[in-house]
C-alpha positions as CSV (number, residue, x, y, z in Angstrom):
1,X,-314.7,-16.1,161.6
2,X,-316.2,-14.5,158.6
3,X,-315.3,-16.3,155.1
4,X,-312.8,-14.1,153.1
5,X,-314.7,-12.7,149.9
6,X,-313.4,-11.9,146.0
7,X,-313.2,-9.1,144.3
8,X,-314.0,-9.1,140.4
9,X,-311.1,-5.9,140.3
10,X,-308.7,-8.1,142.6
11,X,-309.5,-11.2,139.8
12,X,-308.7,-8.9,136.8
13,X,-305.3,-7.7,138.5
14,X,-304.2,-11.1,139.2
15,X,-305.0,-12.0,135.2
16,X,-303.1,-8.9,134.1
17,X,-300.6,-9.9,136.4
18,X,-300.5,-13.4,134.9
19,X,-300.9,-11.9,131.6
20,X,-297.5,-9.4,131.7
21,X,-295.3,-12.4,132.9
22,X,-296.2,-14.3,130.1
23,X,-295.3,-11.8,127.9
24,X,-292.1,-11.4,129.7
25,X,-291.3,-15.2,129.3
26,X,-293.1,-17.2,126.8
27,X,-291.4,-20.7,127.8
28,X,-291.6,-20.5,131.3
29,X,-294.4,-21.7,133.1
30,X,-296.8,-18.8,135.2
31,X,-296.9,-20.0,139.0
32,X,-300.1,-18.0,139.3
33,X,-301.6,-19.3,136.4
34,X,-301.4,-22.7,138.0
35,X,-301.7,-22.1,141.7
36,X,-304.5,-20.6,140.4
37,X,-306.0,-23.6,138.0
38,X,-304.6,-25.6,141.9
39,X,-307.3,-24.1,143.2
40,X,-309.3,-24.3,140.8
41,X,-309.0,-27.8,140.6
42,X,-308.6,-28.9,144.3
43,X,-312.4,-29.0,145.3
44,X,-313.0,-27.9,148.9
45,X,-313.7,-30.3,151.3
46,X,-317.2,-30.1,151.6
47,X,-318.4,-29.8,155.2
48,X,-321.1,-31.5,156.8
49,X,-323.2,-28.1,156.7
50,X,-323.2,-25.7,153.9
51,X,-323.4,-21.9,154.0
52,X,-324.9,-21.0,151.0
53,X,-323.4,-17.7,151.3
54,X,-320.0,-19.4,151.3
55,X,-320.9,-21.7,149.0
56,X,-322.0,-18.8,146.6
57,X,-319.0,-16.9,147.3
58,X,-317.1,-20.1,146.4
59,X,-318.6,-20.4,143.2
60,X,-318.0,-16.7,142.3
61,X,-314.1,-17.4,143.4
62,X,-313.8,-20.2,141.0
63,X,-316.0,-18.5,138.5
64,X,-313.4,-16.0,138.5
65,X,-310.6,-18.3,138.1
66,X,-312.0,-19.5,135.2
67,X,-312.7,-16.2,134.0
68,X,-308.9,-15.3,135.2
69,X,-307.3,-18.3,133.4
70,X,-309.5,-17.5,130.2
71,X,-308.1,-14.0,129.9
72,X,-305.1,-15.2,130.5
73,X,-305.2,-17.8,127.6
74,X,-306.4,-15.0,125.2
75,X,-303.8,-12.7,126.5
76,X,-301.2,-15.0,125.8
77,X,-302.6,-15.7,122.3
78,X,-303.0,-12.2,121.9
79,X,-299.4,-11.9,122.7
80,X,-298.1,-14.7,120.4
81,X,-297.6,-12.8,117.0
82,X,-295.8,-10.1,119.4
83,X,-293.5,-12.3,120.9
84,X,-292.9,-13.8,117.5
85,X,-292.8,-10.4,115.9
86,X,-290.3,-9.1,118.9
87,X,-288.0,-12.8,118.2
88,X,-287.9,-12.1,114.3
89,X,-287.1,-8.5,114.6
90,X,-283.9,-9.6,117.5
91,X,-282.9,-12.5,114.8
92,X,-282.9,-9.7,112.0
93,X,-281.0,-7.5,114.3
94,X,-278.5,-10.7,114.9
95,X,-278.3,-11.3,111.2
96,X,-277.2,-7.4,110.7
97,X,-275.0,-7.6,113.1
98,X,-273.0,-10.7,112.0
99,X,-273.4,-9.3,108.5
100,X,-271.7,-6.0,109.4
101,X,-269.0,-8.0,111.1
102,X,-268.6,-10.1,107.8
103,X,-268.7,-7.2,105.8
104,X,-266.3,-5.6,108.6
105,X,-263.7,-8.9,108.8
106,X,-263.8,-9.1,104.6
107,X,-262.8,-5.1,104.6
108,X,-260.2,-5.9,107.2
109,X,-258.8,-8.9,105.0
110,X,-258.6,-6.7,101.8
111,X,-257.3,-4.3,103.9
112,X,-254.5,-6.4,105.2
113,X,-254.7,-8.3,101.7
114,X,-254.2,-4.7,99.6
115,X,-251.5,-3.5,102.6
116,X,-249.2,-6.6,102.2
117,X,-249.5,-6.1,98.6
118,X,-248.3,-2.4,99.0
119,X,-245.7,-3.4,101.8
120,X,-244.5,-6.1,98.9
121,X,-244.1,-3.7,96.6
122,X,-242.4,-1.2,98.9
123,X,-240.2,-4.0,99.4
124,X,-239.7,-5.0,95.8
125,X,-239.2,-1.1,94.7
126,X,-236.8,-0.9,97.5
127,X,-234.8,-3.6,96.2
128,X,-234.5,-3.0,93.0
129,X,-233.5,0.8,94.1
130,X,-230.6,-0.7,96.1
131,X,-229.8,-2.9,93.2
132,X,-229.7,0.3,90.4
133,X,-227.4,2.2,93.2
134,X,-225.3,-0.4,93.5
135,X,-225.0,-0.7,89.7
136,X,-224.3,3.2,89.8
137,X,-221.9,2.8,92.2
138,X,-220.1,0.1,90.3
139,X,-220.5,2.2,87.0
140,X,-219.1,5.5,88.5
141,X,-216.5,3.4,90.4
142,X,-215.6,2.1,86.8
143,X,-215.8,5.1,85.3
144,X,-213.1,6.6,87.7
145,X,-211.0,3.5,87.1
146,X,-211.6,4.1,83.3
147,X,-210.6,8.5,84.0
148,X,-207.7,7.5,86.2
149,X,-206.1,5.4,84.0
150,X,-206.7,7.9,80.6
151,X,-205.2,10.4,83.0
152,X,-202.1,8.3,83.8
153,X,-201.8,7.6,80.2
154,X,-202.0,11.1,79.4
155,X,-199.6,12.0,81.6
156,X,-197.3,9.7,80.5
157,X,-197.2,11.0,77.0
158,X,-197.1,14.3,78.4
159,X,-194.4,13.7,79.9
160,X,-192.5,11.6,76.4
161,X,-193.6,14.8,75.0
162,X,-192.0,17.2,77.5
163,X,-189.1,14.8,77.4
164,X,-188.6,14.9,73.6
165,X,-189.2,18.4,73.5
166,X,-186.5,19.5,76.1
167,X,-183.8,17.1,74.2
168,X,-184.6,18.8,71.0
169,X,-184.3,22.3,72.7
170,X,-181.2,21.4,74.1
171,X,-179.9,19.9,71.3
172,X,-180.7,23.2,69.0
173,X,-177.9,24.4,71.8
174,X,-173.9,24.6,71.7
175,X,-172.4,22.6,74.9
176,X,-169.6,25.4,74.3
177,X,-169.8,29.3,75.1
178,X,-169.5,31.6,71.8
179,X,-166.3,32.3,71.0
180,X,-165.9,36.2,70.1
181,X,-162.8,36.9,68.2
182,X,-161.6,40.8,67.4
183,X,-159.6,39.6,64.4
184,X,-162.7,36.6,62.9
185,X,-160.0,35.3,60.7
186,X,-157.8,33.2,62.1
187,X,-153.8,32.8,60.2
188,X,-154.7,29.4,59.0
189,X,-157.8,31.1,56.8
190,X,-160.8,29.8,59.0
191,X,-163.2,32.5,59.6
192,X,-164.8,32.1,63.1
193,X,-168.4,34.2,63.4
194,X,-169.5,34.3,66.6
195,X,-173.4,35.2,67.4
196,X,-172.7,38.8,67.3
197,X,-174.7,38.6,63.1
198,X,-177.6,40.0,61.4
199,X,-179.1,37.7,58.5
200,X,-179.8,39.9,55.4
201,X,-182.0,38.0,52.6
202,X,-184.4,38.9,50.1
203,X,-185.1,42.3,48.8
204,X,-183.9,45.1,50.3
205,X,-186.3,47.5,51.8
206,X,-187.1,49.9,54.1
207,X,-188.1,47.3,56.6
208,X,-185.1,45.6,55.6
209,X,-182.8,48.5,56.8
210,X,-184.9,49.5,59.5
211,X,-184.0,46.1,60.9
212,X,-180.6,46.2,60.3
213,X,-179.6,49.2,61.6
214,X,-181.5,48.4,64.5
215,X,-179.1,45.1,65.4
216,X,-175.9,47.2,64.2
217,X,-177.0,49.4,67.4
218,X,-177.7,46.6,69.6
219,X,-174.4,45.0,68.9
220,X,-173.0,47.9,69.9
221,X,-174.5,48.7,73.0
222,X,-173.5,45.4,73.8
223,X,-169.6,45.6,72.9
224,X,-167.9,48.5,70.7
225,X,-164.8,46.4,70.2
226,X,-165.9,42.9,69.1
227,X,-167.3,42.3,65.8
228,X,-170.2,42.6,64.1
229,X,-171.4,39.8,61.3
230,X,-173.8,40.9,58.3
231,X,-174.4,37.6,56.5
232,X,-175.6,37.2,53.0
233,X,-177.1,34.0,52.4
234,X,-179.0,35.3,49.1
235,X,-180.0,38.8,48.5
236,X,-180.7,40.0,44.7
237,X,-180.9,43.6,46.3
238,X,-183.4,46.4,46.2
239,X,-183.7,49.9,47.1
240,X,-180.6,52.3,46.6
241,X,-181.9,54.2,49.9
242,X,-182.8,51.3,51.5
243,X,-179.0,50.0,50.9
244,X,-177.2,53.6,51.4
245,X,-179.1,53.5,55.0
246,X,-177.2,50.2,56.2
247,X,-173.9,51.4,54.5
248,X,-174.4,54.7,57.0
249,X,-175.1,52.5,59.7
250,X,-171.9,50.1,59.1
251,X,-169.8,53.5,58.8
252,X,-171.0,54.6,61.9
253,X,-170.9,51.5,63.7
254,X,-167.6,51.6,66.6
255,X,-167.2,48.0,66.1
256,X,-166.2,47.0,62.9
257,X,-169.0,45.4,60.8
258,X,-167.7,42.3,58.4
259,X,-170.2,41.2,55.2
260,X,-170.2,37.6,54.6
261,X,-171.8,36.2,51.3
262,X,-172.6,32.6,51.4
263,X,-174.4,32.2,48.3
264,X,-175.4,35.0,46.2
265,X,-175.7,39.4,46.3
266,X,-176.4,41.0,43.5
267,X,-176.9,44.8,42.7
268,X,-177.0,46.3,46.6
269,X,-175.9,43.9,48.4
270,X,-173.1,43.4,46.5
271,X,-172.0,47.5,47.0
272,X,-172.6,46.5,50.6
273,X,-170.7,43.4,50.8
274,X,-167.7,45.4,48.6
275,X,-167.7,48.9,51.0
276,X,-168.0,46.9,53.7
277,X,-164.9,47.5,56.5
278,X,-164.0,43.3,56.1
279,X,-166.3,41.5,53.8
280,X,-165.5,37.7,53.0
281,X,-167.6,35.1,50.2
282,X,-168.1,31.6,50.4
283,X,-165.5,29.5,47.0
284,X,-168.4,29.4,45.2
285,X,-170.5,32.2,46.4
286,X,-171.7,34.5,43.4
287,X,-171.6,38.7,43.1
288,X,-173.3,40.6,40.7
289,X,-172.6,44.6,40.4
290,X,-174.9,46.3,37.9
291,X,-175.2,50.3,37.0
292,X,-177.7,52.0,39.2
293,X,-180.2,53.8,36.9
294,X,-183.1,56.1,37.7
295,X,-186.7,56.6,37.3
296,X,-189.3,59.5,37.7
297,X,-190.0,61.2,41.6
298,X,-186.1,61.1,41.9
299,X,-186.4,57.8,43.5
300,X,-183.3,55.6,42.3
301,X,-183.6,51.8,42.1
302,X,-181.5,48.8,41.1
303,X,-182.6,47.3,38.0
């Protein structure tokens, strides 16, 4: 059997081969490495006859071993700052990494921190904006309470107002009907005027006749037969055409027209009250008649 032989290519693979695993794996021990340095170390039983060509091939083998291991060793050494480079850069990596997730769990804390903060105040604004409705409820519900009873009160003295009011108008009435007489003057010397009159006061004037005459034809319209009442309370007189105007009218009139003086007529209303149809003057009631004189434009006045 021929002795198996070495190769110096087949000793450099197996050294690059020991070489990448312990690159791979620092702490764990190469099996090659030492099966290697095992046979290395294990001397071959040495035979009662040596070939020197198997001897020499023997040396070469462990030679290469050596060599082998050697390369090994400096590969590994070589491989060292590497390793030690490749375990600082993954611990840098790691303290990145648990940085970020520092820097990421203290953002998410002031995160939640700020958010419960905002959620507080949410809750705090909220509150209070219950508590000013509520307040504006209770004001407005006061409010109406304070309206409600100004109203009532109001209409109360509305109502003592309307109440007083409407006594007074009906008191200014007569519970009787007028009593319309076609002889006024009753046998027992009581004059009764009914509501058939026409108040003449002041001066006499145009407006003053305009009016009268207007009533004496009212009155009429109303009742030819019944009487008609002009009464005097205080008249000093006026205009002679003013005053011959009302005497037409009383002539003229189908119901008779009676003058009543209850205080004073002087200059026309006296000739009134005395050419009157009837014509009657309170006991102390006073009459002045005067001469009617004239002035320029024809115009004739009572001086």
């Amino acid at each position: 059997m021929k002795p198996a032989t070495f190769s110096p290519f087949l000793g450099l693979a197996l050294a690059a081969s020991v070489s990448a695993e312990t690159v791979a794996n620092v702490n764990t021990p190469n099996p090659v490495v030492e099966e290697i340095t095992a046979e290395v170390a294990t001397p071959a039983p040495v035979s009662a006859s040596v070939d020197p060509e198997l001897e020499q091939k023997r040396k070469e083998q462990e030679a290469l071993a050596v060599e082998n291991k050697l390369e090994a060793e400096r590969l590994t050494r070589e491989t060292n700052a590497m390793r030690a480079e490749i375990t600082r850069l993954k611990m840098e990596r790691e303290l990145m990494a648990e940085r970020q997730a520092f820097d990421a769990a203290k953002r998410h804390d002031e995160l939640k921190k700020e958010l419960a903060d905002v959620d507080a105040e949410r809750e705090r604004l909220s509150r209070e904006g219950e508590l000013a409705k509520t307040r504006a409820e209770k004001l407005a519900n006061d409010l109406k309470v304070v309206q409600t009873e100004a109203a009532l009160e109001i209409t109360r003295l509305q109502n003592e107002i309307k109440s007083i009011e409407t006594k007074e108008d009906r008191a200014a009435y007569a519970n009787s009907d007028p009593v319309y007489l076609k002889n006024p003057l009753r046998e027992d010397g009581t004059l009764v005027i009914s509501d058939r009159r026409i108040a003449l006061n002041g001066m006499i004037s145009t407006d003053t006749a305009d009016y009268i005459t207007e009533r004496i034809h009212y009155w009429n319209n109303k009742d030819r037969e019944l009487p008609i009442f002009i009464v005097i309370d205080s008249s000093p007189g006026g205009s002679v055409m003013a005053g011959y105007r009302i005497l037409k009218a009383m002539e003229s009139s189908d119901a008779p027209v009676h003058v009543v003086v209850k205080s004073f007529a002087a200059s026309m209303a006296a000739a009134i009250t005395t050419l009157a149809h009837e014509s009657y003057a309170y006991p102390n009631a006073v009459l002045l008649h005067h001469q009617i004189s004239s002035q320029l434009l024809g115009r004739l006045n009572l001086t």
